[in-house]
PDB file of N, H, CA, C and O in Angstrom:
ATOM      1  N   UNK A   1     -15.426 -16.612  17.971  1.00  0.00           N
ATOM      2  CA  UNK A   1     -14.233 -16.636  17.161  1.00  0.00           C
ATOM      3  C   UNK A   1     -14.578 -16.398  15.688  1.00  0.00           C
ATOM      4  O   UNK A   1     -13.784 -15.714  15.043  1.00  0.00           O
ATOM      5  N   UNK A   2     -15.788 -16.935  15.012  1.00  0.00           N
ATOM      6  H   UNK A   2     -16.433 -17.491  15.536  1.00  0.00           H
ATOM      7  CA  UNK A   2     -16.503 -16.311  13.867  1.00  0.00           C
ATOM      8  C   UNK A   2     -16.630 -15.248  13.631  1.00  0.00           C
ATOM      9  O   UNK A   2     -16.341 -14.819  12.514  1.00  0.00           O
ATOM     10  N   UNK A   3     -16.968 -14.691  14.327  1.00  0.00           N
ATOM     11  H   UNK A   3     -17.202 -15.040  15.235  1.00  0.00           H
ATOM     12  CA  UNK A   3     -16.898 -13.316  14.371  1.00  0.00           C
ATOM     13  C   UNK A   3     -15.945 -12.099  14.458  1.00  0.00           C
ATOM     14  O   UNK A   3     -16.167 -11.042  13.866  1.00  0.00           O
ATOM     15  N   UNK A   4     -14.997 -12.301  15.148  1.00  0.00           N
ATOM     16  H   UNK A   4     -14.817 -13.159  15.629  1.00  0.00           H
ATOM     17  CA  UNK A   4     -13.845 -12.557  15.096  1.00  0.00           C
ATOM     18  C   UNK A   4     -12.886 -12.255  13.578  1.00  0.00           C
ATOM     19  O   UNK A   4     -12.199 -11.288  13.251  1.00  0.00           O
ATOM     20  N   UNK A   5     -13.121 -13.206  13.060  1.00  0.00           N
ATOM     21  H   UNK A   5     -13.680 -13.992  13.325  1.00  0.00           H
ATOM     22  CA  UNK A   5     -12.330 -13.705  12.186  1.00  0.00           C
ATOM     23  C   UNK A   5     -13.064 -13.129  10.652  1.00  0.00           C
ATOM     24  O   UNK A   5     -12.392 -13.145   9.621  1.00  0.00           O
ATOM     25  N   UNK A   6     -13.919 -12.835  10.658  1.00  0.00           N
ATOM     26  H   UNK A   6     -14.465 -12.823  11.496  1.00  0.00           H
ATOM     27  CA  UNK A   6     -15.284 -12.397   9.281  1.00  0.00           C
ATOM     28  C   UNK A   6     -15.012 -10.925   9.651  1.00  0.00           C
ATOM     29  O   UNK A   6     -15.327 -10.259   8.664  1.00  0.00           O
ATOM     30  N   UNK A   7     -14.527 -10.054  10.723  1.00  0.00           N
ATOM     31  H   UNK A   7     -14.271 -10.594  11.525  1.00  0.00           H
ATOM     32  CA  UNK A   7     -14.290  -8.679  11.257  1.00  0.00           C
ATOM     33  C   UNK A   7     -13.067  -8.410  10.552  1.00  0.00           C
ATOM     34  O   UNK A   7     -13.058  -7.687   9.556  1.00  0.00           O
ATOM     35  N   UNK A   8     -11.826  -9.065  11.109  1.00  0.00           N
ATOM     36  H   UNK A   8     -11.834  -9.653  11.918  1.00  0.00           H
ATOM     37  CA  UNK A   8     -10.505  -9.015  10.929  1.00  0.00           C
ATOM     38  C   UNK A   8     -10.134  -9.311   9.485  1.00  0.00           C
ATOM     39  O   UNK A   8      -9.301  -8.661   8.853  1.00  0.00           O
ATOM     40  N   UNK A   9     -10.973 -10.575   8.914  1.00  0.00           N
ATOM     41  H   UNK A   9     -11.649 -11.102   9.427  1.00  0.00           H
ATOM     42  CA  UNK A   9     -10.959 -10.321   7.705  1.00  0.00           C
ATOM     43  C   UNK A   9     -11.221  -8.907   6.658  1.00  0.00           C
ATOM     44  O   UNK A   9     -10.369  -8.161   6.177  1.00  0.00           O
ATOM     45  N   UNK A  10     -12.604  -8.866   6.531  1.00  0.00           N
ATOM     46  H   UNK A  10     -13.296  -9.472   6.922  1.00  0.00           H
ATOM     47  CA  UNK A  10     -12.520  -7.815   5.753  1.00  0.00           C
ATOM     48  C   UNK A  10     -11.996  -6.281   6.283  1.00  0.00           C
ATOM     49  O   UNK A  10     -11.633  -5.506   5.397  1.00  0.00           O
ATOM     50  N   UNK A  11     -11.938  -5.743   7.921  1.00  0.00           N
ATOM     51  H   UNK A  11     -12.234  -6.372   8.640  1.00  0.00           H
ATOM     52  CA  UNK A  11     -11.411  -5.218   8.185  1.00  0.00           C
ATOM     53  C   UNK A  11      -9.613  -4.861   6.977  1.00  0.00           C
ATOM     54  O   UNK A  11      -9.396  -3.947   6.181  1.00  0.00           O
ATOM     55  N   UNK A  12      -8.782  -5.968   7.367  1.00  0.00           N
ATOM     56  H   UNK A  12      -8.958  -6.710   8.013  1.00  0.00           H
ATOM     57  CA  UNK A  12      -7.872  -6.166   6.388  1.00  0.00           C
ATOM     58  C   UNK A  12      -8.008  -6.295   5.303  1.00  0.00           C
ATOM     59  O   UNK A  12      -6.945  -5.995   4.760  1.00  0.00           O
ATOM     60  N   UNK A  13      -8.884  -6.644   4.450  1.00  0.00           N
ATOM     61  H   UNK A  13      -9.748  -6.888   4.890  1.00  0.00           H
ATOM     62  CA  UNK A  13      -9.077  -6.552   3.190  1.00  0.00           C
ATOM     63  C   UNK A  13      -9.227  -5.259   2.864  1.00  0.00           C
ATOM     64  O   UNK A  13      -8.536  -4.918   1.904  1.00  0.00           O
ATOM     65  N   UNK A  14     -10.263  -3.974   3.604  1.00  0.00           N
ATOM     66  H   UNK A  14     -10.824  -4.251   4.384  1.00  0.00           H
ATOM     67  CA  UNK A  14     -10.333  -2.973   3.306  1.00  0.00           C
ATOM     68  C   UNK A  14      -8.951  -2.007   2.704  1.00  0.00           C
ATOM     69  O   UNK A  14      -8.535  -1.394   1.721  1.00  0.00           O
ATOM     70  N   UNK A  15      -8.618  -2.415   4.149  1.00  0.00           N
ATOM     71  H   UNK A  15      -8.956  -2.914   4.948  1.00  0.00           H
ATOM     72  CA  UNK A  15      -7.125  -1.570   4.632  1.00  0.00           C
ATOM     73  C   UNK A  15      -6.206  -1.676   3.353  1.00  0.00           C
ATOM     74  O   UNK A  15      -5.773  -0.636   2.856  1.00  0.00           O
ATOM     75  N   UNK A  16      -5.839  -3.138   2.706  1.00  0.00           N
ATOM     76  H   UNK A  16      -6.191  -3.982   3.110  1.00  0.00           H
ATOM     77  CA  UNK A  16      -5.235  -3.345   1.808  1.00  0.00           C
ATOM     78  C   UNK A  16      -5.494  -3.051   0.233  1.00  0.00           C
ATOM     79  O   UNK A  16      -4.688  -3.040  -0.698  1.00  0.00           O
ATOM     80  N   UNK A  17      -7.334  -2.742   0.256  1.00  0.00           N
ATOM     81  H   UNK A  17      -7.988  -2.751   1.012  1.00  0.00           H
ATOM     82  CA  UNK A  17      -7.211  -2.272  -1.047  1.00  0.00           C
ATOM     83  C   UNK A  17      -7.167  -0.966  -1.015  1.00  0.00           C
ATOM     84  O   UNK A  17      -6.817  -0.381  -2.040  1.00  0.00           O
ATOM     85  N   UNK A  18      -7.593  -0.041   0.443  1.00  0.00           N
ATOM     86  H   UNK A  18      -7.878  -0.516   1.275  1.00  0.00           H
ATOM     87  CA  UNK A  18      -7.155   1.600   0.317  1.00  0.00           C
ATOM     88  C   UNK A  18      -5.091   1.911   0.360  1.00  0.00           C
ATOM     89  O   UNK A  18      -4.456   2.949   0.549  1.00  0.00           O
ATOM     90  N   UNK A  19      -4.779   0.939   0.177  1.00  0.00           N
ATOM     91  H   UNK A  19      -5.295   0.096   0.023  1.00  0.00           H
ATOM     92  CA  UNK A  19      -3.338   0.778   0.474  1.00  0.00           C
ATOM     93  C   UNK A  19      -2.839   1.247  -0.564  1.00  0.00           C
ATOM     94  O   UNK A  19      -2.162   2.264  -0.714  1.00  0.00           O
ATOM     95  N   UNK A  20      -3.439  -0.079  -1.836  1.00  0.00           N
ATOM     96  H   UNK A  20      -3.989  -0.906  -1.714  1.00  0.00           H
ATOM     97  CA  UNK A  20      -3.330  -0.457  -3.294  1.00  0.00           C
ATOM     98  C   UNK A  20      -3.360   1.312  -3.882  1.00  0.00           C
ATOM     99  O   UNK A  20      -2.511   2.036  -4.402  1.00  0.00           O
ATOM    100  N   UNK A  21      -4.989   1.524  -3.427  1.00  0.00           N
ATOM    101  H   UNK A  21      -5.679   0.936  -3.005  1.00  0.00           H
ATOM    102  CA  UNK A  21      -5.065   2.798  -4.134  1.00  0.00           C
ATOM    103  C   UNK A  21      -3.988   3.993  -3.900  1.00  0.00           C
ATOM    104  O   UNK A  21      -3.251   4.543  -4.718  1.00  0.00           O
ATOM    105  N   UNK A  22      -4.121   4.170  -2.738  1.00  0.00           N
ATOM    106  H   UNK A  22      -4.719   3.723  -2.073  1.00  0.00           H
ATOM    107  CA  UNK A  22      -2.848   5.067  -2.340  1.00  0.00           C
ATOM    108  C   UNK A  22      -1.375   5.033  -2.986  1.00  0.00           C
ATOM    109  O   UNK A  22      -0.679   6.007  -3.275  1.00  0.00           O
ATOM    110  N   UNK A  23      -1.165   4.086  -3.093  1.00  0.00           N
ATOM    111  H   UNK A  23      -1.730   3.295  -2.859  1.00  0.00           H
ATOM    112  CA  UNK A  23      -0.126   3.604  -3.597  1.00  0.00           C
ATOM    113  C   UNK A  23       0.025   4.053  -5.062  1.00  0.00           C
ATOM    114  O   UNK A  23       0.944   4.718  -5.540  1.00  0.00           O
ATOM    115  N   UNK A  24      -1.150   3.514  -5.730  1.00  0.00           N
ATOM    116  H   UNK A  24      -1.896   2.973  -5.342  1.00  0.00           H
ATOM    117  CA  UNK A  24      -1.097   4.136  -6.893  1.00  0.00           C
ATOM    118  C   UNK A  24      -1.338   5.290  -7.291  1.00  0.00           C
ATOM    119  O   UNK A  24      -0.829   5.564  -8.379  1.00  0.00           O
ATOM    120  N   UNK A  25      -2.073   6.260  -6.689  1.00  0.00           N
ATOM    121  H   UNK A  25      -2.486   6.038  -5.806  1.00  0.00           H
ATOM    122  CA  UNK A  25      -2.167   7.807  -6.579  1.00  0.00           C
ATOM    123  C   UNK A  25      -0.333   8.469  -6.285  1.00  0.00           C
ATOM    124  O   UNK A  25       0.094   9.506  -6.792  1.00  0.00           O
ATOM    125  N   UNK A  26       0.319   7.718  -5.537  1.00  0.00           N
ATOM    126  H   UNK A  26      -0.027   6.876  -5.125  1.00  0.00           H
ATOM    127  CA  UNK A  26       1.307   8.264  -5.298  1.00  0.00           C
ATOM    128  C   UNK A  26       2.664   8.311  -6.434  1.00  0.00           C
ATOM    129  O   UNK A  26       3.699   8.937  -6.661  1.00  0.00           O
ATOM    130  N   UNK A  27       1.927   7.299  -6.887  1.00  0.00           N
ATOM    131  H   UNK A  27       1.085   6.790  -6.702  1.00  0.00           H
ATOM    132  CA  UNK A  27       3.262   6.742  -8.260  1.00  0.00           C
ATOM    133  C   UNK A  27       2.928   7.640  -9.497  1.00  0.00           C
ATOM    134  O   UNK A  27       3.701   7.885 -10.423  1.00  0.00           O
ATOM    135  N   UNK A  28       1.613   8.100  -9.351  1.00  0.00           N
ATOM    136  H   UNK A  28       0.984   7.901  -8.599  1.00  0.00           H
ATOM    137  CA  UNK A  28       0.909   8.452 -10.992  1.00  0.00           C
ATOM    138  C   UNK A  28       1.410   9.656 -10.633  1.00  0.00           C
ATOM    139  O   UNK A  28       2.154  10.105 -11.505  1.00  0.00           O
ATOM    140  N   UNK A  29       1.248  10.594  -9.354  1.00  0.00           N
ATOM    141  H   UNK A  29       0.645  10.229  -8.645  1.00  0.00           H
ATOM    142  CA  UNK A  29       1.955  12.075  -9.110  1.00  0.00           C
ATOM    143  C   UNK A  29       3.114  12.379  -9.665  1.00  0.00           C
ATOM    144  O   UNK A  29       3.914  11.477  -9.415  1.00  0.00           O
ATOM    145  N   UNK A  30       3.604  13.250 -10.322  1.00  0.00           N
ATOM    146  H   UNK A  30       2.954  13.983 -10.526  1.00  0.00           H
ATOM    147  CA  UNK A  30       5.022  13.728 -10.893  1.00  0.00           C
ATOM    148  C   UNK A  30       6.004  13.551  -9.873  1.00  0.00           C
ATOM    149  O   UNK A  30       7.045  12.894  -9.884  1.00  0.00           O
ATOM    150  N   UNK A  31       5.344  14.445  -8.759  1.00  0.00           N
ATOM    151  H   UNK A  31       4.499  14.979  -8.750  1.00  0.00           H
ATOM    152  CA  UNK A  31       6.226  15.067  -8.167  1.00  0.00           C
ATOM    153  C   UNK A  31       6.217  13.855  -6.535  1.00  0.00           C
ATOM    154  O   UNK A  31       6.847  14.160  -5.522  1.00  0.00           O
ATOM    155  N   UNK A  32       5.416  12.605  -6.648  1.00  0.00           N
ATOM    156  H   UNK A  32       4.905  12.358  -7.470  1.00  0.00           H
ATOM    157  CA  UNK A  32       5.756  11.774  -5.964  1.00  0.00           C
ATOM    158  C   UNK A  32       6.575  10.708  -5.306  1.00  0.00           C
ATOM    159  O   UNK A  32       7.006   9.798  -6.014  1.00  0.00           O
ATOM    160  N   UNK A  33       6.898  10.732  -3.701  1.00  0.00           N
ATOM    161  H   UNK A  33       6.547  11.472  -3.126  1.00  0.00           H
ATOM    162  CA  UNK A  33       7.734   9.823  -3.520  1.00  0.00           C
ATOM    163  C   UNK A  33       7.985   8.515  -3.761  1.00  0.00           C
ATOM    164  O   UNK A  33       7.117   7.642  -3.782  1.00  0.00           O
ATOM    165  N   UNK A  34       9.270   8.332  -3.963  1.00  0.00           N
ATOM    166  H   UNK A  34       9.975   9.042  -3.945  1.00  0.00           H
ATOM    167  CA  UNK A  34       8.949   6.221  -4.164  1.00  0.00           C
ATOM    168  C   UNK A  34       9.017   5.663  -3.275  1.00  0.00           C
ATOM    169  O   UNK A  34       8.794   4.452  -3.256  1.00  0.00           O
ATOM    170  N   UNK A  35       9.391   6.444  -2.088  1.00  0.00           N
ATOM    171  H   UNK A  35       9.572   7.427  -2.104  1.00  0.00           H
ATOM    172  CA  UNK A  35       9.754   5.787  -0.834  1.00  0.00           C
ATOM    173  C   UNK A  35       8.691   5.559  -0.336  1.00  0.00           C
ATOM    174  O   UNK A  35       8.616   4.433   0.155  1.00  0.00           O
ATOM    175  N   UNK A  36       7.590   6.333  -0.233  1.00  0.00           N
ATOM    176  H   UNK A  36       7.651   7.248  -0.632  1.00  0.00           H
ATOM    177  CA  UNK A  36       6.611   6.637   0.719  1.00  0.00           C
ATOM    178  C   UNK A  36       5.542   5.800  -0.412  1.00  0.00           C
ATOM    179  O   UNK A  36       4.728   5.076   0.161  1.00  0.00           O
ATOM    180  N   UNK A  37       5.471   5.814  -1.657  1.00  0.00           N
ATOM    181  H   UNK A  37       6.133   6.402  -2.122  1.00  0.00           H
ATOM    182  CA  UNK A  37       4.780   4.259  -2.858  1.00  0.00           C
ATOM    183  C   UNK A  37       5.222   3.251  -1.888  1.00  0.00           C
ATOM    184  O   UNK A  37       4.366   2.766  -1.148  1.00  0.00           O
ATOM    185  N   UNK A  38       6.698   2.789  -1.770  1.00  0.00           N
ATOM    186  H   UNK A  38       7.393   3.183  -2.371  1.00  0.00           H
ATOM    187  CA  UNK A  38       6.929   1.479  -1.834  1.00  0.00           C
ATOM    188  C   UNK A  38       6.159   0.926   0.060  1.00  0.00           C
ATOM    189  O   UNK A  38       5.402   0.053   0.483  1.00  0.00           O
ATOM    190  N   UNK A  39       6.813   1.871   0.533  1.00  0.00           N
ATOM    191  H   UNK A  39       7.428   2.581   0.189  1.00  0.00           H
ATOM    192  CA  UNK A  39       5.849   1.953   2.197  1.00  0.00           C
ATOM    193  C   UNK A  39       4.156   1.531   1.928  1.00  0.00           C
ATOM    194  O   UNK A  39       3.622   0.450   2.181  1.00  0.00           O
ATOM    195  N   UNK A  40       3.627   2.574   1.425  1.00  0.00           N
ATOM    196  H   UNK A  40       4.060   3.451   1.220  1.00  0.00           H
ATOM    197  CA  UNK A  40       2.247   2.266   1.017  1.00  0.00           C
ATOM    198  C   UNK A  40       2.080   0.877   0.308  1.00  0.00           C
ATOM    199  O   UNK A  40       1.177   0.325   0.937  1.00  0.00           O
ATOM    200  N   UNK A  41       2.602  -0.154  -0.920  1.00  0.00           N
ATOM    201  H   UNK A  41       3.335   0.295  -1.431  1.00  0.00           H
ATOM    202  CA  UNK A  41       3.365  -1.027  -1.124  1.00  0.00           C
ATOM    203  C   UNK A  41       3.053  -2.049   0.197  1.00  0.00           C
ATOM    204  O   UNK A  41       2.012  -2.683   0.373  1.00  0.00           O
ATOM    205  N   UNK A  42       3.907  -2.036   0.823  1.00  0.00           N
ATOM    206  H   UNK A  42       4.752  -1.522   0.680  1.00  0.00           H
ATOM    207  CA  UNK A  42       4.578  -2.742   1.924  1.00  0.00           C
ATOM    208  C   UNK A  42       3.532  -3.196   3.035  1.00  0.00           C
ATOM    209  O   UNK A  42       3.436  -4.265   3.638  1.00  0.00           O
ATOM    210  N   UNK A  43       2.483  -1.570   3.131  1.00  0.00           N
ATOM    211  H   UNK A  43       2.561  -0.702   2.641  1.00  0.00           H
ATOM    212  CA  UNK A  43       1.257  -1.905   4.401  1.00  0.00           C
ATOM    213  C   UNK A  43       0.613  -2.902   3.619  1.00  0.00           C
ATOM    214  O   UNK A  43       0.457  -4.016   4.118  1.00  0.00           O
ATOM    215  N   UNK A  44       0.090  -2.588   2.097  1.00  0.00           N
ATOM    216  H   UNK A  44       0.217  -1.682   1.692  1.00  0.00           H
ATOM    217  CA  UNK A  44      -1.244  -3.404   1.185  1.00  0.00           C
ATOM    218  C   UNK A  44      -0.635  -4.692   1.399  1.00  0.00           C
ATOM    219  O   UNK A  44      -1.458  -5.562   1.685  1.00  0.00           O
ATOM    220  N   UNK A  45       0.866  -5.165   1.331  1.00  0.00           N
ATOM    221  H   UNK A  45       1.535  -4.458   1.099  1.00  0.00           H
ATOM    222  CA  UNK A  45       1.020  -6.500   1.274  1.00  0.00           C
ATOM    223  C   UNK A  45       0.729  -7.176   2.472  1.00  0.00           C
ATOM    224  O   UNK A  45       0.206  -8.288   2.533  1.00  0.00           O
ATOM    225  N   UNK A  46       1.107  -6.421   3.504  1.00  0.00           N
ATOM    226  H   UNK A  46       1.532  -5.517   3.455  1.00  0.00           H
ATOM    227  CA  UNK A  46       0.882  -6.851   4.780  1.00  0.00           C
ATOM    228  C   UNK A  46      -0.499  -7.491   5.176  1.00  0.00           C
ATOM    229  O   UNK A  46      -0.908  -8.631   5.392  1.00  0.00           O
ATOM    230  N   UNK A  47      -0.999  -6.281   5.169  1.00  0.00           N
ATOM    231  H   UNK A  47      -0.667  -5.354   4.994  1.00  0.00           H
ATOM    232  CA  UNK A  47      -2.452  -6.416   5.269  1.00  0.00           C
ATOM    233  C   UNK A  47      -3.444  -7.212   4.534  1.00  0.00           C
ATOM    234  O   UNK A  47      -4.495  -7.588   5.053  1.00  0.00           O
ATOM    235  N   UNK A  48      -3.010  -7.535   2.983  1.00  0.00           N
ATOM    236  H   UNK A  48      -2.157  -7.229   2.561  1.00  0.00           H
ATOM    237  CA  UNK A  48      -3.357  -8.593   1.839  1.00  0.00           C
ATOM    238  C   UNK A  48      -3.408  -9.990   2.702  1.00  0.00           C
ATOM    239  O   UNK A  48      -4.381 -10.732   2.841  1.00  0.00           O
ATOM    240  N   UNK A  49      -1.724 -10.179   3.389  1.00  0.00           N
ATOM    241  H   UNK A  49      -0.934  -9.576   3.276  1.00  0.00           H
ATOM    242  CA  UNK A  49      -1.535 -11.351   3.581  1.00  0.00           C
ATOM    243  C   UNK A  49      -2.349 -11.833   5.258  1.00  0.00           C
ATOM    244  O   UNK A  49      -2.329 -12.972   5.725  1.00  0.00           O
ATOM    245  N   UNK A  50      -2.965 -10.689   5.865  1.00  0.00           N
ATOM    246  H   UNK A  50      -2.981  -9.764   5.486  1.00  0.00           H
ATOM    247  CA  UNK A  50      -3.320 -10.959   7.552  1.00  0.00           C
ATOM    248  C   UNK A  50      -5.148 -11.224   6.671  1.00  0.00           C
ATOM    249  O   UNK A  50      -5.759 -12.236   7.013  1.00  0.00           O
ATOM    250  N   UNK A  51      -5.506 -10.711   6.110  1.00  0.00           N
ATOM    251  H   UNK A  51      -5.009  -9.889   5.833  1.00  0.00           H
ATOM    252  CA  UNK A  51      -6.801 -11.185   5.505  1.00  0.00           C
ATOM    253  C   UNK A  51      -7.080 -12.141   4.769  1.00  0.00           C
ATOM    254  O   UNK A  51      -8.165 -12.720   4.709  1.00  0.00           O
ATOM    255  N   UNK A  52      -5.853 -12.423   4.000  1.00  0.00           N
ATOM    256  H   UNK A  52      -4.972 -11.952   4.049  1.00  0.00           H
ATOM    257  CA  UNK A  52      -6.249 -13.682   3.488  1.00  0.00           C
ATOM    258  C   UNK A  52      -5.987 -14.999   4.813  1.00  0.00           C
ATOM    259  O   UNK A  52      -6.665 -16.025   4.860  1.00  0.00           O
ATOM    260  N   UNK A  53      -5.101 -14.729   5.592  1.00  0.00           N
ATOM    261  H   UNK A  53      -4.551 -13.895   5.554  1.00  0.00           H
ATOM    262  CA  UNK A  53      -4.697 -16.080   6.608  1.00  0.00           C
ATOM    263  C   UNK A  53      -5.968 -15.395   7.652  1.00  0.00           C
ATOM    264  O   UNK A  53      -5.621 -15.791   8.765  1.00  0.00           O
ATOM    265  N   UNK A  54      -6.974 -14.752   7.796  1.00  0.00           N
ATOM    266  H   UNK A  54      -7.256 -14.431   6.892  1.00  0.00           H
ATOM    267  CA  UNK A  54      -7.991 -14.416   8.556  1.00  0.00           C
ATOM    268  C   UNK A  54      -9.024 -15.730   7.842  1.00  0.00           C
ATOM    269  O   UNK A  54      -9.365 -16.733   8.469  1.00  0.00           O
ATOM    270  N   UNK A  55      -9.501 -15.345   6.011  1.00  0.00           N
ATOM    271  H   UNK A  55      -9.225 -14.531   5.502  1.00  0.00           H
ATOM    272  CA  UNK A  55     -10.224 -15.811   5.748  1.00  0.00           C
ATOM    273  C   UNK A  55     -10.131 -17.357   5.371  1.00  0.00           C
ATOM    274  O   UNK A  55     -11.132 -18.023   5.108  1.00  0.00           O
ATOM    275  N   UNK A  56      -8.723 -17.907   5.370  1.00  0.00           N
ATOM    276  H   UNK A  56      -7.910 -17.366   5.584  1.00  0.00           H
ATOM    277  CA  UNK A  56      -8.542 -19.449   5.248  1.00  0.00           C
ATOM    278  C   UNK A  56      -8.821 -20.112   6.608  1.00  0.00           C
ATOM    279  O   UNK A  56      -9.454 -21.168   6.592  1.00  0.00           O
ATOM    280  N   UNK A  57      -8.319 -19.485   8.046  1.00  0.00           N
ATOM    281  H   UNK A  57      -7.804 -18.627   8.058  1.00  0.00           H
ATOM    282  CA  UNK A  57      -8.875 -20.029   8.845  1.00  0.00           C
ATOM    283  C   UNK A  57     -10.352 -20.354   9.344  1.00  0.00           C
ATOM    284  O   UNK A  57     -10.864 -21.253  10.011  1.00  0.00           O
ATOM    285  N   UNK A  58     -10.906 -18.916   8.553  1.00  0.00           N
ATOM    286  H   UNK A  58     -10.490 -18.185   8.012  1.00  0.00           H
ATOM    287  CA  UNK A  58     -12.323 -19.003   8.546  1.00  0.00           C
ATOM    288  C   UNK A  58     -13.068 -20.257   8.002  1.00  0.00           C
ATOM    289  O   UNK A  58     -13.906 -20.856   8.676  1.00  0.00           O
ATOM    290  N   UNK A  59     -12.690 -20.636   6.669  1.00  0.00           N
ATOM    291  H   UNK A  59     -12.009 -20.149   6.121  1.00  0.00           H
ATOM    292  CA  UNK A  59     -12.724 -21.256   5.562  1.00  0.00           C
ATOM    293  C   UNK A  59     -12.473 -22.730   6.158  1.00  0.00           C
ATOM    294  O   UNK A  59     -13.339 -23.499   5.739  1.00  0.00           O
ATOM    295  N   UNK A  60     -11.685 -23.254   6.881  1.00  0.00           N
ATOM    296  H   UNK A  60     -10.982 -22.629   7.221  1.00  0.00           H
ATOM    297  CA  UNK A  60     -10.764 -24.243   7.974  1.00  0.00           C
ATOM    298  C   UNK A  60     -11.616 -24.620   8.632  1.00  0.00           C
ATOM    299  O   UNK A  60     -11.741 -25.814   8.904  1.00  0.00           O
ATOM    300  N   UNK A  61     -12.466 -23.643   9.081  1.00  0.00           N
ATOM    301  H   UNK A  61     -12.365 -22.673   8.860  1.00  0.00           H
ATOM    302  CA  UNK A  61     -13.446 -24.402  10.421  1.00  0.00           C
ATOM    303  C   UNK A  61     -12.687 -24.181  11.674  1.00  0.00           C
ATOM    304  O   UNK A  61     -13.257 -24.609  12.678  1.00  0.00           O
ATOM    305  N   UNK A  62     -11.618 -23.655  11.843  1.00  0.00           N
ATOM    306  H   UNK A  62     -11.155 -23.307  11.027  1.00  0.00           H
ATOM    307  CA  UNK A  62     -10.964 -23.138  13.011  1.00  0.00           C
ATOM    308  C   UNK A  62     -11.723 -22.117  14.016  1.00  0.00           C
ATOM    309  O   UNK A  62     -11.405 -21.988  15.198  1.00  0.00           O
ATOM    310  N   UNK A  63     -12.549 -21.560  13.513  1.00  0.00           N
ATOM    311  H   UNK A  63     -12.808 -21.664  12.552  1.00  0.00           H
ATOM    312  CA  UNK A  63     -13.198 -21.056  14.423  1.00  0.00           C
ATOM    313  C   UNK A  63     -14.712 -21.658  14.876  1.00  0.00           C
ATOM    314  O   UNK A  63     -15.585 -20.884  15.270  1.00  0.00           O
ATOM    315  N   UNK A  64     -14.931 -23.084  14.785  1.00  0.00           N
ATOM    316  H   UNK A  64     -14.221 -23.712  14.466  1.00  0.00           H
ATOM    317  CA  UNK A  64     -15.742 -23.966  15.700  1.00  0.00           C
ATOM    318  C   UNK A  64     -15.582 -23.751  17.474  1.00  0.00           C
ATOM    319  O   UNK A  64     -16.506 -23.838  18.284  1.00  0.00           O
ATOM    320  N   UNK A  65     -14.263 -23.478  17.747  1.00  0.00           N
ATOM    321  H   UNK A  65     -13.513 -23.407  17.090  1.00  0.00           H
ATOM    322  CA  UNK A  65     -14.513 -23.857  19.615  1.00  0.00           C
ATOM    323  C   UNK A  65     -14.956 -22.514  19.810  1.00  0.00           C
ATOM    324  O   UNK A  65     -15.291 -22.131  20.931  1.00  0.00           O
TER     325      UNK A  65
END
């Protein structure tokens, strides 16, 4: 379950800071959508929030059994 959970973590952490970037490449473009920012937006938060509740359980000792 350590393992597990130290995977899924930064797995998601990755995801969320190539999110961030994307996101911001898309906003700085002239000719870029906001829809498809705020989407990009929307995955980083997601994904922010499944890595951080990855690494508090880690942190918890929840993954002892």
């Amino acid at each position: 379950m350590k393992a597990y959970l130290v995977t899924t973590g930064a797995l998601f952490g990755l995801l969320c800071v190539s999110h961030i970037y994307f996101t911001v490449q898309a906003l700085s473009m002239a000719h870029g959508s906001r829809g498809f920012a705020g989407l990009e937006a929307f995955v980083a938060l997601v994904s922010g929030a499944l890595s951080i509740w990855a690494w508090r359980l880690l942190a918890r000792g929840a993954a002892r059994a």
